[in-house]
LUMVOFI-86759 format. One line per 8 residues: number of its first residue (from 1); for each residue y, x, z of N, C-alpha, C, CB. Coordinates in steps of 0.001 Angstrom, whole numbers, plus 524288, in hexadecimal, padded with zeros to 5 digits. Glycine has a CB too. Layout:
<fises>
NUM) Y:X:Z:Y:X:Z:Y:X:Z:Y:X:Z; ...
</fises>
This chain:
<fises>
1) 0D3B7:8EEE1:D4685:0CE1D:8EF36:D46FE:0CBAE:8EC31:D427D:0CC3D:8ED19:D4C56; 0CA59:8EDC8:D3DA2:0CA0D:8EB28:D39ED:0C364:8ECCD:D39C4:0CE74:8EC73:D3539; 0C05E:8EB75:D3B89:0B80B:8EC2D:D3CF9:0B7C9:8E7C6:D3BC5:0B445:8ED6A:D43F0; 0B39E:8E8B4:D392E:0B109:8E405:D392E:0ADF3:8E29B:D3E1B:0ADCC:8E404:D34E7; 0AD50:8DFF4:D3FF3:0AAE3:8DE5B:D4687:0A4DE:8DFA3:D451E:0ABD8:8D658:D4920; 0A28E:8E3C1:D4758:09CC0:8E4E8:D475B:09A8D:8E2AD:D4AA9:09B36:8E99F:D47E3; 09582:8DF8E:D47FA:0919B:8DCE2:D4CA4:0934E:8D745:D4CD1:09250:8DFAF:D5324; 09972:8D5DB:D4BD0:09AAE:8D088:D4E97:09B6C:8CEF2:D4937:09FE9:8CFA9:D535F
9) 098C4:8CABB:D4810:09A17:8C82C:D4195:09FB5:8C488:D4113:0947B:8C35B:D3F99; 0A4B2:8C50B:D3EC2:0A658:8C20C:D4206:0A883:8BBD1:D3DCA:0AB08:8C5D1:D459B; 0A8BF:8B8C2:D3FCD:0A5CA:8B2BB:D3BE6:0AA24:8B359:D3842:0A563:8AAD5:D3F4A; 0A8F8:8B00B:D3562:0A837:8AEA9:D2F6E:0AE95:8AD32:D2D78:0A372:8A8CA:D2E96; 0B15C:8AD9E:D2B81:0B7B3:8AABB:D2A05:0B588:8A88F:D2790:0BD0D:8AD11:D2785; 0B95F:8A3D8:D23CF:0B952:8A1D5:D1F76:0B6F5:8A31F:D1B0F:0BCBA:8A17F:D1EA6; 0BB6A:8A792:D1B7E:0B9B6:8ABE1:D15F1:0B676:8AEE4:D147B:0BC0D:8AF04:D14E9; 0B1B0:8AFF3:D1A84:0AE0A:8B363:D1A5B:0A87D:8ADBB:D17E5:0AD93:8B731:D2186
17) 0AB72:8A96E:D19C7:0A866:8A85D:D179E:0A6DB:8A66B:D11C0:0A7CF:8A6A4:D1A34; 0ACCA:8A5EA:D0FAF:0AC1A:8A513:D09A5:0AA8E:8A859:D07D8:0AFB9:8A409:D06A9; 0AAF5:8AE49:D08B4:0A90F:8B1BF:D06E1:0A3FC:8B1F6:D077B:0AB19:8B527:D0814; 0A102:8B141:D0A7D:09C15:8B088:D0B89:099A4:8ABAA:D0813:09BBD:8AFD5:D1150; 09BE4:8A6B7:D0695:099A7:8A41D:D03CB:09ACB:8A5A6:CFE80:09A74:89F90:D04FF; 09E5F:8A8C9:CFD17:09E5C:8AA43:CF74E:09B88:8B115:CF66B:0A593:8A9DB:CF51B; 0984D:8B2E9:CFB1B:095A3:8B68B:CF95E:0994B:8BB3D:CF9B3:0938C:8B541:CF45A; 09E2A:8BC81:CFC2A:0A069:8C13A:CFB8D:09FC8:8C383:D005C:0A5A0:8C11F:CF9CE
25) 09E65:8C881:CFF36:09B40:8CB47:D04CC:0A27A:8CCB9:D05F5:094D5:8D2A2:D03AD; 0A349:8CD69:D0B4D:0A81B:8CEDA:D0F96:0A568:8D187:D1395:0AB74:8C9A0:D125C; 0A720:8D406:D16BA:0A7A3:8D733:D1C6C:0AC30:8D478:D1FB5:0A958:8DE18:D1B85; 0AC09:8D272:D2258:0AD2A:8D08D:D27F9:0B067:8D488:D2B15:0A7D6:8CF86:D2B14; 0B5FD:8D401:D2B52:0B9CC:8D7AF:D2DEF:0BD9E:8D479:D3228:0BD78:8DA9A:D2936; 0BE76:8D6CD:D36C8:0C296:8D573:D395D:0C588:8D7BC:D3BD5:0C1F6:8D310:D3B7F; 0CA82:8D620:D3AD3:0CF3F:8DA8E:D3B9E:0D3D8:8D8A7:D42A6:0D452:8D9AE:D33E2; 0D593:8DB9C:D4507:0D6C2:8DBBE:D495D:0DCB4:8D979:D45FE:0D59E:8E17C:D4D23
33) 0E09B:8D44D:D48EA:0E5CC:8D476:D4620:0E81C:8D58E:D4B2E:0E813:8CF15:D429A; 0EC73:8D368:D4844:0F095:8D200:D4D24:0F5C9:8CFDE:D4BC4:0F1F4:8D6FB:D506D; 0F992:8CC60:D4F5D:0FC69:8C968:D4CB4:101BE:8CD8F:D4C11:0FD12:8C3A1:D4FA8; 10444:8CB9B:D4738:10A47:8CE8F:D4808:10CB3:8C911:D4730:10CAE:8D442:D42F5; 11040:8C633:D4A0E:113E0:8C2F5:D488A:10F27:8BE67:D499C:116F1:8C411:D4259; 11003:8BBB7:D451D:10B56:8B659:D44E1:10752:8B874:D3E8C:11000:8ADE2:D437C; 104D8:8BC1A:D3EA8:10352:8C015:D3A13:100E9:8C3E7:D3D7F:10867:8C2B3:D362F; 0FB7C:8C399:D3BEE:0F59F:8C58C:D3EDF:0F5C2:8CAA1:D3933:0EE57:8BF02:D3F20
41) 0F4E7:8CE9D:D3CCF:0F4A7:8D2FF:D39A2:0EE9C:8D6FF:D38F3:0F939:8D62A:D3C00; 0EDA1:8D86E:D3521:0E90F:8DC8E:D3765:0E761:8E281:D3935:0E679:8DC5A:D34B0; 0E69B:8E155:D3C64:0E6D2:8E8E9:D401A:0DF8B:8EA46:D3BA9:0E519:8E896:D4CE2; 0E13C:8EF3D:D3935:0DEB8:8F112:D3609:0DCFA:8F550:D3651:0E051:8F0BF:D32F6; 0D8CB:8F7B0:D382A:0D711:8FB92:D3833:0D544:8FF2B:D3563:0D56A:8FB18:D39DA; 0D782:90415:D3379:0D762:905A6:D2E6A:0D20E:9094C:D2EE9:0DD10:90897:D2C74; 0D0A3:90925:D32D1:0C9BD:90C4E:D3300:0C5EA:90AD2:D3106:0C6FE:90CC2:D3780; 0C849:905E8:D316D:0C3D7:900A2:D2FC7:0C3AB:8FD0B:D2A4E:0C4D4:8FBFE:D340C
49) 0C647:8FDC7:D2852:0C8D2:8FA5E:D23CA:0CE37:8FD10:D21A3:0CA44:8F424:D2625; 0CDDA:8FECF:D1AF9:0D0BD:90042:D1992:0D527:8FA6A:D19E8:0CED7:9032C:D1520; 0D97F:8FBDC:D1A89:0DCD7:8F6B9:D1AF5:0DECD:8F5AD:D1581:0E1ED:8F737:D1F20; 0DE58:8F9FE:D10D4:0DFED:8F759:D0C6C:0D911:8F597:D093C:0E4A2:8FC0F:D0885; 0D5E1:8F3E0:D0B99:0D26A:8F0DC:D0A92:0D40E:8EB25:D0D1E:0CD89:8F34E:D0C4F; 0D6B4:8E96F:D1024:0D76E:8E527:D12FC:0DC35:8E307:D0F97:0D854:8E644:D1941; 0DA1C:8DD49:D0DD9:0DDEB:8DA78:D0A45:0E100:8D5FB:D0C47:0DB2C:8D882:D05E6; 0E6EC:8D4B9:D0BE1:0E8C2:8D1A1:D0D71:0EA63:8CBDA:D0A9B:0EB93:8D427:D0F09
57) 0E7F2:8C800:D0C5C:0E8D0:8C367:D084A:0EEA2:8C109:D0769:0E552:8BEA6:D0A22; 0F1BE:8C069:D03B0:0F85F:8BF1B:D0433:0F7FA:8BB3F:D0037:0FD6B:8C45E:D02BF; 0FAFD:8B77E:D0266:0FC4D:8B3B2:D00B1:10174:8B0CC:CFF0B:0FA75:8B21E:D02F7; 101EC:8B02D:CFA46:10840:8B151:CF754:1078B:8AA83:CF531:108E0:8B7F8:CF082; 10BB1:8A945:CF261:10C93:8A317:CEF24:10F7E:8A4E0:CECF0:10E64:89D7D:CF16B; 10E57:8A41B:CE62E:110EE:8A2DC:CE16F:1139B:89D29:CDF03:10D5D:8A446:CDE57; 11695:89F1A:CDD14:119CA:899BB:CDAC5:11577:8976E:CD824:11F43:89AAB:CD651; 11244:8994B:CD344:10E6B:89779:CCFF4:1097E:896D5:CD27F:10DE3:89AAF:CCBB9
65) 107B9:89959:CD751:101B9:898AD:CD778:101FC:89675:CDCE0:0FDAE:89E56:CD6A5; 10490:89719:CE213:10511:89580:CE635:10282:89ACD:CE7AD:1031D:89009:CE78C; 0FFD9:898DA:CECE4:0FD8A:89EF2:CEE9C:0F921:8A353:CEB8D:0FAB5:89DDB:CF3BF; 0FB9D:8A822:CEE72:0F754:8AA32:CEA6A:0F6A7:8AEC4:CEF77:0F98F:8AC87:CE2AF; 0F20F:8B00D:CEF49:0F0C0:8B503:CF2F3:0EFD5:8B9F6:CF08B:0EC06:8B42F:CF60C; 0F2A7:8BE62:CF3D6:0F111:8C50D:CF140:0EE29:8C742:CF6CC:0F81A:8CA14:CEF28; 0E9B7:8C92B:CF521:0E717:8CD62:CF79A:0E727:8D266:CF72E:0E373:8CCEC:CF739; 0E844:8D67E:CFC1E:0E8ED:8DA3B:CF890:0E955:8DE8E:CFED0:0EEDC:8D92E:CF35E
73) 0E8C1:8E254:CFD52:0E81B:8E5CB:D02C1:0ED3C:8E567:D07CE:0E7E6:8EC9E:D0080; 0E9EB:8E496:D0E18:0F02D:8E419:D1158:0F3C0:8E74A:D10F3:0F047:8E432:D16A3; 0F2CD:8ECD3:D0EC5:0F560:8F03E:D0EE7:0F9DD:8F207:D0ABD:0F241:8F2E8:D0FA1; 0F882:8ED0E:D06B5:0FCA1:8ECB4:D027F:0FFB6:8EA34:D0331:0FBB2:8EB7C:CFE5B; 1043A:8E9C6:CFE21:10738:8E53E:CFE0A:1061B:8E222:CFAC7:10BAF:8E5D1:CFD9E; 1058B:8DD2B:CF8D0:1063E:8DA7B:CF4F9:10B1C:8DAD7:CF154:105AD:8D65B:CF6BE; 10BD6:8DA92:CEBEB:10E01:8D8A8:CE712:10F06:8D469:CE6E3:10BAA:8D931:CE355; 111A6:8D1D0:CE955:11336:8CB3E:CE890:1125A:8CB38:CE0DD:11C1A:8C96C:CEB70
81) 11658:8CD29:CDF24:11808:8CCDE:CDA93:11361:8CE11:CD6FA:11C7A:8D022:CDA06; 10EEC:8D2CE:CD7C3:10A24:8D1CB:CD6F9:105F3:8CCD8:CD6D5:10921:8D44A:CD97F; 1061A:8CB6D:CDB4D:10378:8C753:CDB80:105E4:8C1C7:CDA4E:1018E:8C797:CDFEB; 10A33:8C106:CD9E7:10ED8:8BE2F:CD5F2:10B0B:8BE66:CD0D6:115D4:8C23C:CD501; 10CFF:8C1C5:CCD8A:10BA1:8C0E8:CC9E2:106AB:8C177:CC713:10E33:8C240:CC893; 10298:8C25E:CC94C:0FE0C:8C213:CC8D7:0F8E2:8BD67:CC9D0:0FDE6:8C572:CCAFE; 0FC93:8B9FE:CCDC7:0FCB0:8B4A1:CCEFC:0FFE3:8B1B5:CCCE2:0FD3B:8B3C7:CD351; 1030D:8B1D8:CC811:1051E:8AFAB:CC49E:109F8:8AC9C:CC767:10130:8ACBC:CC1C8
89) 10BC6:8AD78:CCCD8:1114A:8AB29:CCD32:115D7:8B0E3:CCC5F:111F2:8A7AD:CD41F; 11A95:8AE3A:CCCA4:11DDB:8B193:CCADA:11F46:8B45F:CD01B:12251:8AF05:CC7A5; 11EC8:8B30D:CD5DA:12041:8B592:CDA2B:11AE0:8B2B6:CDD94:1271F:8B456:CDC2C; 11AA0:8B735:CE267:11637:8B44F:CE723:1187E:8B4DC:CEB24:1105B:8B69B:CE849; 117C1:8B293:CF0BD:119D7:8B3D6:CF49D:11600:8B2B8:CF9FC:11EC1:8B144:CF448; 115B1:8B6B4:CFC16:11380:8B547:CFFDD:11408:8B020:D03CE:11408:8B8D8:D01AD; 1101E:8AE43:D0529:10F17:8A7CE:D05B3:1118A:8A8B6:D0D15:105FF:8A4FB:D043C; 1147D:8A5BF:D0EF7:115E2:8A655:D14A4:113F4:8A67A:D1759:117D5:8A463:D1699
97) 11271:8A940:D1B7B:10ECE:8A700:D2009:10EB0:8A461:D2274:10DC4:8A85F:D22B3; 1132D:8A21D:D224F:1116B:89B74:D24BE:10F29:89887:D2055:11715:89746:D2709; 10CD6:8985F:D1C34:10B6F:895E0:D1833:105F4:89795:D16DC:10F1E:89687:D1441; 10570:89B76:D192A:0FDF9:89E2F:D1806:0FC41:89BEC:D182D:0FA57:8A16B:D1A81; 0FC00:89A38:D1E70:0F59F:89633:D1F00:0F412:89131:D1C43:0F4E8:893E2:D24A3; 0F8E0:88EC4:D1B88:0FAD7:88BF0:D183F:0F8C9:88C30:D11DC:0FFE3:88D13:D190A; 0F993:8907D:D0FEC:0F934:8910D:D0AEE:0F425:8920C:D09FF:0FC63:8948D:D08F9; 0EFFA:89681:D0EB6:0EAB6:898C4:D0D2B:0E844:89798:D119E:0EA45:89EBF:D0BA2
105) 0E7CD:89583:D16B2:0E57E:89523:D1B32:0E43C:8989B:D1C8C:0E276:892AC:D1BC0; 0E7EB:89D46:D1C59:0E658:8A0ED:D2078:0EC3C:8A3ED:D2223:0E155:8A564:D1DFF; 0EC36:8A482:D2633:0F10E:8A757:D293E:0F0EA:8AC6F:D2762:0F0C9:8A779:D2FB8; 0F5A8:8AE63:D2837:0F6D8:8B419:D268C:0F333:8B6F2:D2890:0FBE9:8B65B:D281E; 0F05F:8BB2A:D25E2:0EC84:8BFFD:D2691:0E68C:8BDC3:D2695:0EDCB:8C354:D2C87; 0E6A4:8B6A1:D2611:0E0FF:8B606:D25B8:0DE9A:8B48C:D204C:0DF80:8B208:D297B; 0E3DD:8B598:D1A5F:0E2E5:8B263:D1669:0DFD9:8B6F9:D127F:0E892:8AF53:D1429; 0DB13:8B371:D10B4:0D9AB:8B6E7:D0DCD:0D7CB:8B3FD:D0877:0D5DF:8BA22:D109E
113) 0D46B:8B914:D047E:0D472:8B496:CFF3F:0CFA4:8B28C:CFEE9:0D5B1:8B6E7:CF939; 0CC21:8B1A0:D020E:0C70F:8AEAD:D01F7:0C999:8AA1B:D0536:0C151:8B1E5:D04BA; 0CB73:8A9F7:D0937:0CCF2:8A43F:D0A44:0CFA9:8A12F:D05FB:0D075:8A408:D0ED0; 0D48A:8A4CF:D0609:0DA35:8A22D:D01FC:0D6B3:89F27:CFD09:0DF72:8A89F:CFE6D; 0D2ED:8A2F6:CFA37:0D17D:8A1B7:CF61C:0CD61:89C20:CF676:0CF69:8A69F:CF406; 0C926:89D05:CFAFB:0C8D9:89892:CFD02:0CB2A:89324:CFCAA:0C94A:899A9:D0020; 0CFD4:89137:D0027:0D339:88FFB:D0286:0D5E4:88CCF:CFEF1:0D57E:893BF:D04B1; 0D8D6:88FF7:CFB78:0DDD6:88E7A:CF70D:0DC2D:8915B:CF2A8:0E471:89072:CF8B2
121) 0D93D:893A0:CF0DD:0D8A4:896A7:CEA90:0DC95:8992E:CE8DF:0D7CA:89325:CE5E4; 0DFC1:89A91:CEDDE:0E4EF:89E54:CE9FA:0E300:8A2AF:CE6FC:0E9C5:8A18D:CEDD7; 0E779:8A35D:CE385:0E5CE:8A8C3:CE004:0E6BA:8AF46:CE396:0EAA3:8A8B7:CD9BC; 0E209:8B281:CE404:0E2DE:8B5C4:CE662:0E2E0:8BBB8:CE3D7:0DFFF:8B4B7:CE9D6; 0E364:8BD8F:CE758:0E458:8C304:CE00D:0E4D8:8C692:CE6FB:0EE1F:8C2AA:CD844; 0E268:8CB3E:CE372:0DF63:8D0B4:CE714:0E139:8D466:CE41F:0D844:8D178:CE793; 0E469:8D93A:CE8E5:0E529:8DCAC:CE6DE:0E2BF:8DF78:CE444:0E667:8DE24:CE8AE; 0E2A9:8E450:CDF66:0DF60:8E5BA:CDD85:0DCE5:8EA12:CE0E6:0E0C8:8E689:CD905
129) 0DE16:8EAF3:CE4BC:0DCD5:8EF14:CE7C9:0D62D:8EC70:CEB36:0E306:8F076:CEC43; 0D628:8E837:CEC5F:0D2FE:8E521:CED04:0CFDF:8E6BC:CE917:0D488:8E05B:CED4F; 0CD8B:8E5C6:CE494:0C96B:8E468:CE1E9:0C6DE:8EC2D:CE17E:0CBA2:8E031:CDB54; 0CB95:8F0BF:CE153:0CB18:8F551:CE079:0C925:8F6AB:CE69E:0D03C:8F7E0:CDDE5; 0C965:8F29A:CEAE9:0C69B:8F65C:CF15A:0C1A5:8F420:CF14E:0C9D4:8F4EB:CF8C1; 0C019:8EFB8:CEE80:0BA80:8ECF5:CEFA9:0BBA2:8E9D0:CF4A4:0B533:8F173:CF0B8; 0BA77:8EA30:CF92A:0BA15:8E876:CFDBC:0BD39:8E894:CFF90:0B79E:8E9AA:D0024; 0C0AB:8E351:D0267:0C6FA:8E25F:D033B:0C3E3:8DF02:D0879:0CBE9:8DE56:CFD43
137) 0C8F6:8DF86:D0BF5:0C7FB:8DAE6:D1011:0CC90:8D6D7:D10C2:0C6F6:8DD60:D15C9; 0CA51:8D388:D106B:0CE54:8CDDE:D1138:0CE49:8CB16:D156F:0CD68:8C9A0:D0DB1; 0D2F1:8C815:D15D2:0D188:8C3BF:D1DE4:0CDAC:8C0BF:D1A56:0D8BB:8BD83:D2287; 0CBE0:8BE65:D1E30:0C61C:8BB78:D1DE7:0C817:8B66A:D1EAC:0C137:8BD1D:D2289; 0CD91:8B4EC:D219C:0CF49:8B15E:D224A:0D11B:8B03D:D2888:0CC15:8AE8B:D1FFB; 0D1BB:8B139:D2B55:0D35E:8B32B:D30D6:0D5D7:8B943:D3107:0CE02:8B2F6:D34A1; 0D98E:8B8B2:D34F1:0DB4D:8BD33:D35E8:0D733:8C1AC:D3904:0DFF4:8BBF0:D38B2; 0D8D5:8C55D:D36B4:0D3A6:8C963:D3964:0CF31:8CA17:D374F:0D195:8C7E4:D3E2D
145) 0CF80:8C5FB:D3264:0C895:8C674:D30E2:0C9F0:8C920:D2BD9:0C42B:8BFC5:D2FE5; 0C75B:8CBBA:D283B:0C6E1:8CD5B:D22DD:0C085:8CD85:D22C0:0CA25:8D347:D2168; 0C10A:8CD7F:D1AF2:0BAF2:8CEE1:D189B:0BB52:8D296:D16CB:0B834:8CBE2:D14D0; 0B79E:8D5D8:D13F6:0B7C4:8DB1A:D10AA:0B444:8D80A:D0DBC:0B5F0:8E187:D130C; 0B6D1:8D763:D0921:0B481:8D4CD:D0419:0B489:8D96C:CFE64:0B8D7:8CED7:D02BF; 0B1C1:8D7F0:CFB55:0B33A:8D881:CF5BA:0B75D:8D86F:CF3BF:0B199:8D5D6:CF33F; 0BA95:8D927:CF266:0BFE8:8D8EA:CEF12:0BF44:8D458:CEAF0:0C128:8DEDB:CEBC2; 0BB70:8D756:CE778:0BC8D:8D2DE:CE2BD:0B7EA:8CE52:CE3D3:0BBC1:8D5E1:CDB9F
153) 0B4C7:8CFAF:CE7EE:0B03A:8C9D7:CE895:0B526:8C54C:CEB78:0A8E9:8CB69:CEEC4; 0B79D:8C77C:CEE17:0BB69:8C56F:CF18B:0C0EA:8C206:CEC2E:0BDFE:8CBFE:CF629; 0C2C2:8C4BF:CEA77:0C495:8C299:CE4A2:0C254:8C02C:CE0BC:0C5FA:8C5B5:CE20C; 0BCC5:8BF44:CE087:0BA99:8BCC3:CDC58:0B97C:8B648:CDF1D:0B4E3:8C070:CDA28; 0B7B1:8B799:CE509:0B74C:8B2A5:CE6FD:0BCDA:8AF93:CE815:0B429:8B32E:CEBCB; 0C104:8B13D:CE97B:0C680:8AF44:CEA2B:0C9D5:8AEF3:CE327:0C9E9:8B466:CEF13; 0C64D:8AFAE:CE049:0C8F0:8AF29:CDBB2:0CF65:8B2E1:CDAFE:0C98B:8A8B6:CDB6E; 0CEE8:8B833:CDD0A:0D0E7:8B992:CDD01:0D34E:8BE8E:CD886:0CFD9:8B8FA:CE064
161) 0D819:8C124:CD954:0D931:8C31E:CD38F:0DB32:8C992:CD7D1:0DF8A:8BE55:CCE72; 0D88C:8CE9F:CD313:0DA57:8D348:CD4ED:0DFB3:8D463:CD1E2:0D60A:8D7A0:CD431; 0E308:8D7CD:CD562:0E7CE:8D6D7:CD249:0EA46:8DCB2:CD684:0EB49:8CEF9:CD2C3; 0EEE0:8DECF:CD3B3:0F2DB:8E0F3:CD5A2:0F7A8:8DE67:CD903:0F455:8E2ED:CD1DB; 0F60F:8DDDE:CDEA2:0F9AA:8DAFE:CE262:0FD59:8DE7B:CE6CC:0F5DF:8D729:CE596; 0FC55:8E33E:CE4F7:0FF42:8E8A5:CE997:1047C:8E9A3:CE67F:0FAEC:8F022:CEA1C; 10788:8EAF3:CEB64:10E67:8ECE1:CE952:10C8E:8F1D9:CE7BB:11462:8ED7E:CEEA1
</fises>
């Protein structure tokens, strides 16, 4: 059930609100999950939201830079080796999940790049498919929540870089 809730406004995350103090207009989305294992998943309704508009935030560590985040549609895969070398270490690896919250303060499926960037200033880099749809949705920072932002207003405020990150 991926609606936006009509009539009921529903309050503010973190991230809705940095975005709001730096002027980037968003739309307000919330998505129905559910757990598999200890890993909250999202039930997606494809009537409602193309699902390769919906972006997933991943979080990898390099030998040279420490963490680095790729954004890039759920429905892809990531390029480790892409985003390796484009972030200037020689290999990346996805960061453990017992080490997320740890590393970005947010648990699996709630990390996104307005907090992260927030947070820790890691270097973040967006698929190029992102900047070519305009309007991408990201978690907001809780599970279940996303924004529908700008692509590149969303990258200019996170200091972020467009790049080729798909296998």
């Amino acid at each position: 059930m991926s609606k936006k809730k009509k009539g009921k406004r529903l309050h503010k995350t973190l991230v809705e609100q940095i975005l709001d103090k730096n002027k980037v207009a968003y739309k307000q989305f919330e998505f129905a999950t559910h757990t598999q294992g200890d890993v909250a998943q999202l039930d997606v309704d494809h009537e409602d939201v193309d699902e390769h508009h919906i972006y997933k935030t991943l979080v990898l560590s390099g030998p040279t830079t420490g963490p680095v985040v790729g954004v890039l549609p759920i429905d892809e895969h990531l390029d480790e080796k892409k985003l390796a070398k484009v972030s200037g270490n020689k290999k990346v690896d996805m960061v453990p999940l017992k080490d997320l919250v740890k590393t970005t303060g947010y648990e699996h499926g709630a990390n996104t790049p307005v907090g992260i960037w927030e947070k820790n200033h890691f270097p973040i880099y967006f698929d190029n498919t992102a900047q070519e749809q305009g309007q991408i949705l990201v978690s907001s920072g809780q599970i279940g929540r996303s924004v529908e932002v700008d692509a590149t207003a969303l990258a200019t405020l996170v200091h972020g870089t467009f790049t080729d990150l798909l296998e």
